[in-house]
C-alpha positions as CSV (number, residue, x, y, z in Angstrom):
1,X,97.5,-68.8,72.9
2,X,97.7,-69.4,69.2
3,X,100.1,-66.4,68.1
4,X,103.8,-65.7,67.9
5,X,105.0,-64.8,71.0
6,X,107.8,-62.8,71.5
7,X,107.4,-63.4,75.4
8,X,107.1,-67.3,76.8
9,X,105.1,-67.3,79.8
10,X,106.0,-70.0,82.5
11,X,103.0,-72.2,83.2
12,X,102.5,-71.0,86.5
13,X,102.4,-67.3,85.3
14,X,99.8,-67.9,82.6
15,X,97.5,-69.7,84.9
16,X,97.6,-67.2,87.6
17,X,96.7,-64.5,84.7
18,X,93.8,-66.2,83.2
19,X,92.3,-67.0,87.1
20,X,92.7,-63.3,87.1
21,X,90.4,-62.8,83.8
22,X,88.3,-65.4,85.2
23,X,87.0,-63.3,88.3
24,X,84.6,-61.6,88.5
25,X,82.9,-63.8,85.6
26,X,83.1,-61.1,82.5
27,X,80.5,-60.7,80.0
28,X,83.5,-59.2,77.7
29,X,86.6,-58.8,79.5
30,X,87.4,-62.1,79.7
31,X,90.6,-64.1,78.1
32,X,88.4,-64.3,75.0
33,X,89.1,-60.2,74.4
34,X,92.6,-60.8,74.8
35,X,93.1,-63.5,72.4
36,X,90.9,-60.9,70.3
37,X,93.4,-58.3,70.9
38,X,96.4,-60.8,70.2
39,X,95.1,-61.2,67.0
40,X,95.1,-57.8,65.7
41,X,98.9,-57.4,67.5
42,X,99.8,-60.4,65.5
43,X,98.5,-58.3,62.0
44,X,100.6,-55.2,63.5
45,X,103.6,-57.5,63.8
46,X,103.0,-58.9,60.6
47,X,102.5,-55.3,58.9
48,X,104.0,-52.0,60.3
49,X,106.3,-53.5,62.8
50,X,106.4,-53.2,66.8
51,X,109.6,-51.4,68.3
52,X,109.0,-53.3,71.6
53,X,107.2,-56.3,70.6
54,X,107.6,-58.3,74.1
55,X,106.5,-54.8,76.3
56,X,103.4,-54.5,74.2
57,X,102.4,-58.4,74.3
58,X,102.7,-58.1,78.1
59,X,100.6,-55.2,78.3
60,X,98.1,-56.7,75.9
61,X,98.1,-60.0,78.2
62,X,97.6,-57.9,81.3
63,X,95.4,-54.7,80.1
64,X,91.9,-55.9,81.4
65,X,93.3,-58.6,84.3
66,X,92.0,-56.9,87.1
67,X,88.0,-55.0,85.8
68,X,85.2,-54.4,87.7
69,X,82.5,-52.5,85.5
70,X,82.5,-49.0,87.0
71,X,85.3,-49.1,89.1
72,X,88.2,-46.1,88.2
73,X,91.2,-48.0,89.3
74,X,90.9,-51.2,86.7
75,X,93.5,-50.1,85.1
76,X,95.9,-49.3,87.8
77,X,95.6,-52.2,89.0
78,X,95.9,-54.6,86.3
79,X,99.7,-52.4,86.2
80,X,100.3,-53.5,89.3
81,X,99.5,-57.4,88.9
82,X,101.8,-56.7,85.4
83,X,104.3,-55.6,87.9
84,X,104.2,-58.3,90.5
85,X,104.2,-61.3,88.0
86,X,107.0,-60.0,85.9
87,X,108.9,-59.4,89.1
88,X,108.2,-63.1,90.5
89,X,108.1,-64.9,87.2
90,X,110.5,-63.2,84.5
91,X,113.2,-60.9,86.8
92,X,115.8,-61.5,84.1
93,X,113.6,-61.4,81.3
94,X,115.3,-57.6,80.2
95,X,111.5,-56.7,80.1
96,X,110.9,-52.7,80.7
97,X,107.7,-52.8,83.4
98,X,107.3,-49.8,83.8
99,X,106.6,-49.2,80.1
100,X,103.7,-52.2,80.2
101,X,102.3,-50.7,83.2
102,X,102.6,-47.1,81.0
103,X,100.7,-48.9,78.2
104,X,98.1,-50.3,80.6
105,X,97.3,-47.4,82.4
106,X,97.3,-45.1,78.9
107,X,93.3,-47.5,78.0
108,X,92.0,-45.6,80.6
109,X,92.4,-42.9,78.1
110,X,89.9,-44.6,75.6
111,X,88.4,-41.8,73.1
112,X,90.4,-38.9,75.0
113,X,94.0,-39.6,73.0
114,X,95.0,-37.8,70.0
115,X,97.2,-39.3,67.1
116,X,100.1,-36.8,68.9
117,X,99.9,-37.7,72.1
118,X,101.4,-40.5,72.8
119,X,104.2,-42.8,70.5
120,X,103.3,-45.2,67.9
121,X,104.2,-48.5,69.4
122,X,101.3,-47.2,72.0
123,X,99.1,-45.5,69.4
124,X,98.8,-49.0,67.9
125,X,98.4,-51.0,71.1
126,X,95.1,-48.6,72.0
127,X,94.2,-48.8,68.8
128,X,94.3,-52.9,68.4
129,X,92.2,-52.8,71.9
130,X,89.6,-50.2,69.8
131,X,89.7,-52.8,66.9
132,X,86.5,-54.2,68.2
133,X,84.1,-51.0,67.3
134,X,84.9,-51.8,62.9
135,X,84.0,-55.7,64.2
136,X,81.6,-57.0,61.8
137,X,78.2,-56.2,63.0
138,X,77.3,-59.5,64.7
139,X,80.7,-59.4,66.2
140,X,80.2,-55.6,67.6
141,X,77.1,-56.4,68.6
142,X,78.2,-59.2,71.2
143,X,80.5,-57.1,71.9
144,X,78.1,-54.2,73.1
145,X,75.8,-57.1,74.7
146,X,78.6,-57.9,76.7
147,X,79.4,-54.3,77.9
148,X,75.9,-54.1,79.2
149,X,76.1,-57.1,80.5
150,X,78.7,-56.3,82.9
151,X,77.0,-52.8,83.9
152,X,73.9,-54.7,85.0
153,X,73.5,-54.4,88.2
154,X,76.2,-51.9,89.3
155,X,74.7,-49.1,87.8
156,X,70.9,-47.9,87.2
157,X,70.2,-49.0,83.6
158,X,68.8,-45.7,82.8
159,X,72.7,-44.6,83.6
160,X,74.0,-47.3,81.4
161,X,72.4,-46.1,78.5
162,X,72.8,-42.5,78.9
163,X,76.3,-42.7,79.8
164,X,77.0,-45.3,76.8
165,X,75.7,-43.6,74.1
166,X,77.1,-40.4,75.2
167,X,80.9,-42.3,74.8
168,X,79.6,-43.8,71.4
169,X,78.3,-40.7,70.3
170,X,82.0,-39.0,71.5
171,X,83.9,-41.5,69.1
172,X,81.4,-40.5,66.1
173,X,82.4,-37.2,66.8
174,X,86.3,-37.8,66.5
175,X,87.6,-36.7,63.5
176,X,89.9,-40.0,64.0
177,X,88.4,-42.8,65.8
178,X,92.0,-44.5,65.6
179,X,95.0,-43.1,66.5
180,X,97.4,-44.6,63.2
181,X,97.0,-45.2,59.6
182,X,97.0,-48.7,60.0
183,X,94.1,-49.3,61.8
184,X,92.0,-46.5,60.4
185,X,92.5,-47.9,56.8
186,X,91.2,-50.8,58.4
187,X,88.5,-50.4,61.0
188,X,87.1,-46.7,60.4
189,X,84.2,-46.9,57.6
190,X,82.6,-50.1,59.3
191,X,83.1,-48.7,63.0
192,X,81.2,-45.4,61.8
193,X,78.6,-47.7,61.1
194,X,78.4,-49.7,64.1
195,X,78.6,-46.8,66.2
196,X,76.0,-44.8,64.2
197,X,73.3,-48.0,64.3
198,X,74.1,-48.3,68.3
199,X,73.7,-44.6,68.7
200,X,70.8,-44.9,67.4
201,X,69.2,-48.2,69.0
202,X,70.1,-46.3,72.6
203,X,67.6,-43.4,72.1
C-alpha cells in the first residue's frame, strides 16, 4: 500500500486480508478498490482532516473483505472479520472496533444517507467509497463493467439492469450525491454526468 498509514499491519494480518479480497475472484471489489479508496482517504487527510484517522483506514481496509454480489449480509460480515483480526493481530493497538465495524456496516446505506445523519469523519469515509461515480469516464465505466460483471450469473440480467438503473437513477435524483463539501466540490458535476450517460445506455 503506497499511502500514509496511520495503522501498520503485521504481515500476517495484511495477507490474510487481501486472500479475503481475493475470493470469490471480484470483477470490482477486489484490493484494487481499496487502494482506490486509500487514495481519496489520503486527499481527505491531506485536506479537511480525519478525527480518527487509524478507525477509518481500518474500516476502509476491511469495507468490501467479505462480498458476494447479492448477498445482504456483505457488510456484516466484512465487520466481523474487522473484528476478529483486530482482536488476534492488534489487541493493544487502542483501536475502537466497534467504531470500524460502525463505519462498515453504515456502506450498506449507499444513496439512503443524508448529510445529517451520520458524523463527518463517516460522512467522508462513505463519501471517499462514492468517489468512483465523478471517476473520469473511462475510469466509471470499468467501474460499471465490473459491477455487472459480478451480477452475472447470480441474478437474471434483465434484473441487473432494472434494478441498476433504478439505484443510478436514485443518486441523480439526490439533491446531494455526497454527503460533505469536500467531496461534492470535487466529484458532483462529472458524477451527474456519468450517471446521466449510464442511465441512459440501460434503457
Amino acid at each position: 500500500m503506497q499511502h500514509r498509514q496511520p495503522v501498520e499491519l503485521p504481515a500476517q494480518q495484511s495477507a490474510a486480508l487481501e486472500a479475503a479480497y481475493a475470493s470469490p475472484p471480484r470483477a470490482y471489489h477486489d484490493f484494487g478498490h481499496v487502494e482506490e479508496v486509500l487514495r481519496h482517504y489520503a486527499a481527505v487527510a491531506a485536506g479537511p482532516g480525519w478525527s480518527q484517522p487509524a478507525e477509518v483506514y481500518l474500516a476502509v481496509l476491511y469495507h468490501d473483505a467479505i462480498y458476494v454480489a447479492g448477498r445482504r449480509d456483505n457488510e456484516a460480515c466484512s465487520a466481523h472479520l474487522a473484528r476478529e483480526h483486530l482482536a488476534r493481530w492488534l489487541p493493544q493497538a487502542g483501536i475502537d472496533a466497534d467504531r470500524i465495524a460502525g463505519l462498515i456496516e453504515l456502506t450498506a446505506r449507499h444513496g439512503r444517507v443524508g448529510p445529517g445523519d451520520v458524523d463527518r469523519d463517516a460522512a467522508l469515509f462513505l463519501d471517499c467509497d462514492m468517489a468512483i461515480l465523478g471517476a473520469a469516464p473511462a475510469q466509471f465505466d470499468a467501474y460499471d463493467r465490473g459491477i455487472a460483471a459480478e451480477y452475472r450469473g447470480q441474478v437474471p440480467a434483465w434484473t441487473y439492469k432494472l434494478n441498476r438503473r433504478r439505484f443510478l437513477k436514485s443518486l441523480l435524483a439526490r439533491e446531494r450525491i455526497y454527503l460533505t463539501d469536500f467531496f461534492h466540490a470535487r466529484c458532483d458535476a462529472q458524477a451527474r454526468i456519468n450517471l446521466r450517460r449510464a442511465v441512459t445506455e440501460k434503457r
